[in-house]
C-alpha positions, 0 to 999 in steps of 0.5 A: 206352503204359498197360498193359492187362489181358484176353489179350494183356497178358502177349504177350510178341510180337505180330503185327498183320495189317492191311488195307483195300479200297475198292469203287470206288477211290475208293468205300465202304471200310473195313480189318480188322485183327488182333491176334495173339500171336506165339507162339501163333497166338491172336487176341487182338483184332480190328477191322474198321470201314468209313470211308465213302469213300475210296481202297484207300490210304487204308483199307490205311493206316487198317487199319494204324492201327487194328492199332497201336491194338489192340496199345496197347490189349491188349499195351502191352509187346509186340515188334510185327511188322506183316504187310501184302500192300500194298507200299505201306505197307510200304515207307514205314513202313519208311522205304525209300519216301519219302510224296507223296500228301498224304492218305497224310501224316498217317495215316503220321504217325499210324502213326509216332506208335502204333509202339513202337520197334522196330517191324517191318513185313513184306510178304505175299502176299494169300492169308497176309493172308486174316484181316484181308482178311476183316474188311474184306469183312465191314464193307462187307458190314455183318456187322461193325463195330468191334473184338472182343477174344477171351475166355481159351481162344477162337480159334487164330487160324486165318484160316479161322475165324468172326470173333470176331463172328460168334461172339459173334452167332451164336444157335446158338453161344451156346446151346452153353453155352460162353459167359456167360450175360450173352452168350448171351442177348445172342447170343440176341436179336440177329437179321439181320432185326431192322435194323442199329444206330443210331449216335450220333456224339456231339460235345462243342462247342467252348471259350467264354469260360466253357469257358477260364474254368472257369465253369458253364454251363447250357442254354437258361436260361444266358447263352449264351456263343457259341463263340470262335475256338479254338471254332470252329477246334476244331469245324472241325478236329473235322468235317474228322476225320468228312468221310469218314463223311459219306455214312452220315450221315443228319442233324446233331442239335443242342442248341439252346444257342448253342454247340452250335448254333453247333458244329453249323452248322460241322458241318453245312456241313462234312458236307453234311448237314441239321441239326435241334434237339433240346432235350433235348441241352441241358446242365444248368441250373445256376440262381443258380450259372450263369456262377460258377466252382467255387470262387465257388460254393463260397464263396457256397453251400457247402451247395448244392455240396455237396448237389449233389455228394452226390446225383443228385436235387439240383438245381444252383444251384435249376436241373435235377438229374442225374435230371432232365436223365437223364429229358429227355436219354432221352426225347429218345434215344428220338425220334432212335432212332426217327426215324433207326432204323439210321442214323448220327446226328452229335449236338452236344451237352453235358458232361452230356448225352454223359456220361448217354447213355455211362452208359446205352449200357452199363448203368453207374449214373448217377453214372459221370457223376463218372468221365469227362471230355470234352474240347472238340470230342471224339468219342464213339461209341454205337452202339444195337442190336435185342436182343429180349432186352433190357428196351427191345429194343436194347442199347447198345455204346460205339465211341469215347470223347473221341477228338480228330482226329489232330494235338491234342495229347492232353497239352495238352488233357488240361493245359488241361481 
């Protein structure tokens, strides 16, 4: 696990508090989980997020999940003791009954594969498991979703408290003047009456031959390469990992690029849900250098490359420039936040096109795009909030960046790419 800064980094033991609900068994669902430092008593994270349809097993189990994430994240090198009221994931995890529901498999081995050696699992009454319950409620209920991490000198931890949320979103706690300024204005703008977020679940499409070749390849102007066999199984792998949300979905928005289209029909299919084209999700033109590796292009226009490389207002290869696929991509964000406003929206798109969303959703210069990498069939989350404080009335929150479906091997990926 990587060390983290923030609260928890220095927690030398830590106490997840996990949980999950579903209002119909199976129905709508969704688990609370939260972190805390075992010494103390304080919150150091917490998280509750719904998961679409899905049994109490099943949430409980993806509570547990996100609680060892938490701690990953925000105590890498702490002694972890998982406290639970489901009898059920306690006694599997901790080896004692054995796993036959076939969906409880690989959330178990996802849970496996998060615990650090050592780590311990405890059983509790539903009435000492209020927090992370609470959390969960609070999701289904829409008050919520995603994760909070506490600042230095906040919650104790007592379970009767707001949630981390309802702290940061709370007009009248941010106008105490404890908290920066940056969020209180935040806190400020936001209102209950203003409408939920619009979420993007934005998806990189699958490998082509030019993906696996490390070749430029541009938007509706390119060659077009379609998607191979492992693209398609890469996608499909991709969309069973949504299937649960596929009931918040409103609709599949695809770049109308081969590939992405291609991408977008197995997604479709898979969610049940229609699909639209936007073109401004297409990727970058790249012009005379589309369908050449990075090393022909330098042998052939090293000058261009170069110039390329140096600035956001080059155009590659005489195709588009960072600032121009910026301008179009926005304009189409614009369309989709309009059309789906407090929706969820699965997104096919690009390279570029998912990394210039990700640097606008929160605030980062346009050249963050040289910062971040994605993989194949990955999963980016942004979700788009009114904000009356905000110059464009809303403020972008990312959920999720290049997130593979359990089960990839994240070291080859990462080897191949």
């Amino acid at each position: 696990m990587s060390a983290a800064g923030g609260r928890g980094a220095g927690a030398r033991r830590v106490v997840i508090e996990a949980d999950g609900g579903s209002r119909g068994n199976p129905g709508p669902a969704a688990y609370g989980a939260v972190l805390k430092d075992a010494d103390t008593g304080e919150v150091i994270a917490e998280d509750g997020t719904t998961i679409g349809r899905a049994t109490n097993n099943v949430a409980e189990y993806s509570g547990l999940i996100a609680g060892l994430r938490l701690a990953e994240e925000h105590a890498p090198e702490a002694d972890i003791e998982v406290r639970m009221d489901s009898k059920l994931v306690v006694e599997q995890m901790s080896g004692r009954w054995k796993i036959k529901h076939p969906d409880m498999r690989p959330l178990a081995a996802e849970a496996n594969r998060l615990a650090p050696f050592g780590t311990t699992y405890t059983w509790v009454p539903r009435e000492r498991n209020k927090h992370a319950d609470r959390l969960a409620n609070e999701a289904l209920d829409g008050k919520r979703s995603g994760v909070t991490v506490a600042s230095t000198g906040g919650s104790s931890g007592d379970p009767d408290e707001d949630s981390l949320i309802e702290e940061i979103e709370s007009p009248a706690a941010a106008a105490a003047g404890d908290r920066p300024a940056a969020m209180q204005a935040q806190a400020r703008g936001w209102s209950p009456d203003a409408g939920g977020p619009t979420t993007l679940v934005l998806v990189r499409h699958g490998v082509t031959a030019h993906t696996k070749e490390k070749r430029f390849s541009g938007g509706l102007a390119s060659a077009n390469p379609g998607l191979s066999a492992e693209g398609r199984a890469q996608v499909r792998a991709t969309a069973q990992w949504l299937r649960p949300i596929a009931d918040r979905v409103d609709v599949v928005v695809a770049s109308p690029v081969r590939r992405t289209r291609e991408s977008a029909d197995i997604l479709a299919e898979v969610l049940g849900r229609p699909l639209e084209e936007e073109p401004a999700f297409a990727e970058m033109e790249f012009g005379s250098w589309d369908g050449l590796t990075f090393a022909e292009v330098s042998e052939r226009d090293r000058e261009g490359l170069d110039a390329w490389l140096g600035s956001l207002d080059v155009a590659a290869g005489g195709g588009e420039s960072f600032r121009a696929v910026e301008d179009r991509v926005l304009a189409g964000l614009e369309r989709v936040l309009a059309d789906h406003a407090g929706r969820t929206v699965v997104v096919v798109s690009h390279v570029t096109p998912i990394k210039t969303l990700v640097s606008h959703a929160v605030g980062a210069p346009l050249d963050a795009v040289f910062r971040m990498e994605l993989t194949p069939a990955s999963v980016t989350v942004l979700s788009f909030f009114p904000d009356r404080a905000a110059p464009e009335g809303r403020r972008g929150s990312m959920r999720l960046f290049n997130a593979l479906p359990p089960g990839n091997d994240l070291v080859e990926e990462l080897g191949r790419w």
